[in-house]
N, C-alpha and C positions, 0 to 999 in steps of 0.2 A: 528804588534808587535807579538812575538813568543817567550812562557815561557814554565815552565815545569807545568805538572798540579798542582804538591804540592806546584806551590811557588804562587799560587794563591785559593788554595782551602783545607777543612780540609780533610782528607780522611782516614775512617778507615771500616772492616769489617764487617757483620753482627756478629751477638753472633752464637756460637757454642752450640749444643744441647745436654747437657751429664744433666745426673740424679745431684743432687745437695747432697753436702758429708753428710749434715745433714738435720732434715726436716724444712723446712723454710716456709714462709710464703705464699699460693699464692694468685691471682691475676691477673686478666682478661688483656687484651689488645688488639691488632688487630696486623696483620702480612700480608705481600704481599704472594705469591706463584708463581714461577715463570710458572707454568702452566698453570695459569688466566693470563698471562700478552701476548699479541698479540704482532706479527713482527710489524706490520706497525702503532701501536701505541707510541705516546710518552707520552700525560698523563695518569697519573693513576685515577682512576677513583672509587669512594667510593665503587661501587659493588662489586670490585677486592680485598678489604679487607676482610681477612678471622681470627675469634674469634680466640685466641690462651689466653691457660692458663701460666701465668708464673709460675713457679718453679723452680727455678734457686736461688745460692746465691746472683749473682752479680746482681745490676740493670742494664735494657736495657736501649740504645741510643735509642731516640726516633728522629724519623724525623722528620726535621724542612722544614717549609713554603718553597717552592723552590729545596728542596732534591734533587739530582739526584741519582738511585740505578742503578749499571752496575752489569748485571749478569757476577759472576765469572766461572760459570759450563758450558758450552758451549757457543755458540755462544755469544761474545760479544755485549750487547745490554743495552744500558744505556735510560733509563726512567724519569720523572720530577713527582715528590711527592708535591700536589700540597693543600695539608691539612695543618693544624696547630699540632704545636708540642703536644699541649693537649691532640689533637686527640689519642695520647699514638698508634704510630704505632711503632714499632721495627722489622728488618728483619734479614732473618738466613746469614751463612755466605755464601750462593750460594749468595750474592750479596755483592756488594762492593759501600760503600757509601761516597756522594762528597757533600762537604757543599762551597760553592763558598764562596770567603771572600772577592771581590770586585765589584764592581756594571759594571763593563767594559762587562763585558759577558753576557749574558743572558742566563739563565740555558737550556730556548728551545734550542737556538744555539749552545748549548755544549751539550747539548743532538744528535744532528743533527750532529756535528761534529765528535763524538766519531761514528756514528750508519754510517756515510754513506761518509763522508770526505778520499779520496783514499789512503793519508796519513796514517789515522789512520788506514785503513785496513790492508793496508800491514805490518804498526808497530804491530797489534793485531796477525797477521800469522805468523809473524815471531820470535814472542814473547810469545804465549802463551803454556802453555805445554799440552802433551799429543795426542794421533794421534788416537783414538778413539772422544774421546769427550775434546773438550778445556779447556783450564784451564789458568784463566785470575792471577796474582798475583797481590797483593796488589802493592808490588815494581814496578812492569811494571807499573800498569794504573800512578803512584807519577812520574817516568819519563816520559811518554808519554811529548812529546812538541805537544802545541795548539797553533795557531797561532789564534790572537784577534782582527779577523777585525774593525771596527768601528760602531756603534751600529746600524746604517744608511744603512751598509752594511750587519751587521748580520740580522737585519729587511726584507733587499731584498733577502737576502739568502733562507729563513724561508717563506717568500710571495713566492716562486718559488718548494719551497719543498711542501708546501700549494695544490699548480694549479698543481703540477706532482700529490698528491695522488687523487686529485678531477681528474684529467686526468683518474688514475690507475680505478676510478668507474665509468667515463662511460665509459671505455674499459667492464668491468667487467659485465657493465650492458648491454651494446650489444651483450657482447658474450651470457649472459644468452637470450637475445632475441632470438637472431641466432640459440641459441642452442631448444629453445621453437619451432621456424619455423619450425625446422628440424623436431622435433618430430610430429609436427603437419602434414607436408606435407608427412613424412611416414605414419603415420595414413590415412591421407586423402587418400595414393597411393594404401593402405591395404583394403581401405572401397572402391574402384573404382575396383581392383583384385575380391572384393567379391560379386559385386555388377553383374561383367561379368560373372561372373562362377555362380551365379543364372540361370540369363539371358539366359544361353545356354538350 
């Protein structure tokens, strides 16, 4: 199956940061930052919530159970909000927020689809603006088309993206070894040079 995102999902922006016209009330909450949020992660993780005061007239969207937040300011990168709405998190408009409205997807697998799906890459390049730094629009990610495998298959999808990043650590974790020998056996080669040049 293959829809457009907004005919299956709510989607609208973070709030916008401007002083407020009169003084109003404020009021703690919490807020992501796209700074604290890592490439090769897709949940969010309580550490990654950062205190923000509101002051604003309008109230914040707060995210809900399952969230997904796509960053709009570079590099397209859609994340899973995986708190309760209570939790009172609200984000700015560097991100662009997707509330799923039917149980057929799973917000992992549309997280995985928008971040690494070849499709969606080449629609995100070819769509987004700016040639410094990207710029994702609200209107592009509402047409984006997903196509909706079957839950069975998004499961195998998501078990396969799983075993590639467990792959991407011991890659990462050998090279750190590899890279430890080296330093060792130049050491070692440095302590054998000073060892001969006593000797003499």
């Amino acid at each position: 199956m293959e829809t457009k995102l907004k005919n299956i999902a709510e989607i609208y922006t973070g709030f916008t940061q401007r002083p407020p016209e009169k003084s109003v009330e404020t009021f703690d909450l919490k807020t992501i930052q796209i700074k604290d949020l890592t490439k090769d992660q897709v949940i969010i993780s309580d550490d990654q919530l950062t205190d923000l005061e509101w002051s604003y007239d309008s109230k914040p969207q707060y995210l809900k159970h399952n969230s997904l937040i796509v960053v709009a300011r570079g590099e397209p990168r859609a994340y899973v909000f995986k708190g309760q709405q209570n939790d009172q998190v609200a984000v700015s408009n560097q991100f662009i927020v997707v509330n799923l409205k039917i149980d057929e997807i799973k917000p992992e697998f549309l997280a995985w689809y928008l971040n690494h799906s070849q499709a969606m890459r080449s629609y995100f390049e070819m769509n987004s603006r700016g040639s410094l730094l990207m710029m994702l629009s609200i209107s592009t990610l509402k047409e984006a088309s997903i196509t909706i495998p079957s839950l069975a298959q998004q499961n195998e999808i998501l078990t396969l993206a799983e075993e590639s990043m467990k792959g991407k650590g011991v890659l990462a974790y050998m090279q750190r070894l590899t890279n430890l020998r080296a330093e060792y056996n130049q050491a070692k080669s440095e302590q054998i040079l000073m060892q001969a040049k006593v000797a003499q």
